[in-house]
N, C-alpha and C positions, 0 to 999 in steps of 0.2 A: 871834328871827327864824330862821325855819330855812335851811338851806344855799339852796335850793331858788329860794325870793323874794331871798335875797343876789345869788345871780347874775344872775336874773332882773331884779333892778333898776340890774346893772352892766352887762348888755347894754344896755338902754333907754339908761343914760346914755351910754356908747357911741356908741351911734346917734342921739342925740338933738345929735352935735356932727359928722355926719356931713351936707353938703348936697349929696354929686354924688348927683342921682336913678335916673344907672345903675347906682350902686353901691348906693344901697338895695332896687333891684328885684333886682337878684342875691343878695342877703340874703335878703330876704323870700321870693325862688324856691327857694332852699337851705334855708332853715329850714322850708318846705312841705316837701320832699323827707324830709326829714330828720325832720320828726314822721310825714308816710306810713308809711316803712319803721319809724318805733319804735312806732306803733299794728299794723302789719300783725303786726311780731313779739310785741306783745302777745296780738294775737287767735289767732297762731297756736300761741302757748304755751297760752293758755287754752282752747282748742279742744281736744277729742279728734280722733284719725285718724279717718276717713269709717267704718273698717274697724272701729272698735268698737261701731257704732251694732249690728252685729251677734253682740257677743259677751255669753252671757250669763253671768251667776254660777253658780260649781259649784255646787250644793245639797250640804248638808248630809246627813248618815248615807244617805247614797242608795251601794248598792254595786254593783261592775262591771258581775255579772250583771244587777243591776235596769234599767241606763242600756243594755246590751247587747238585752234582750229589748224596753224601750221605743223601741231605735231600728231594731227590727228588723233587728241585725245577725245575716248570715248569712257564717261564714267563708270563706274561698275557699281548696282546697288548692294547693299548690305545681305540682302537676300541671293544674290547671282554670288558673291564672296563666299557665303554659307556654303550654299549648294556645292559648288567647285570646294571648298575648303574639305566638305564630307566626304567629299569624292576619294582623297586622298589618300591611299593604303601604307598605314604609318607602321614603320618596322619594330620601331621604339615605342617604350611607353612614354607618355607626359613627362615624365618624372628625367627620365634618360636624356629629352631632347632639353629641359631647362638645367639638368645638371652641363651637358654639352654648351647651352650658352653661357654659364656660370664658368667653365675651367679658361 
């Protein structure tokens, strides 16, 4: 007999010498609760994040340039970054937006 049905049939007899019926309705409410949360973290173990439904597999012998020109990467200079970065009418100060990356 495995572990599993041992315990399983030392609860039962347990409870089978048990007759206040508030006390088996708070069992039975708690061992709901308690297979809940060990199905929920089953499913959530066997699940992937929402966020991989979107990643796809590298391919194989495919190189930089070829993945570069298929996604139509165009690079941007240090100076066109500048410019566009200037551009930008920032609400906050410096200070605000690195406390914001920091909390």
């Amino acid at each position: 007999m495995d572990i599993a049905k041992q315990i399983r049939l030392e609860i039962v007899d347990i409870l089978s010498k048990v007759d206040n019926v508030n006390l088996l309705k708070s069992v039975r409410q708690q061992l709901e609760l308690l297979a809940q949360n060990v199905s929920s973290q089953q499913a959530s173990q066997n699940s992937e994040p929402a966020f991989m439904n979107g990643v796809q597999p590298i391919r194989q012998n495919v190189s930089l340039e070829q993945m570069m020109k298929e996604q139509h990467y165009q690079p941007v200079t240090y100076e066109q970054f500048r410019q566009i970065a200037d551009e930008i009418a920032w609400q906050e100060s410096l200070d605000e937006l690195l406390e914001a990356v920091n909390t």
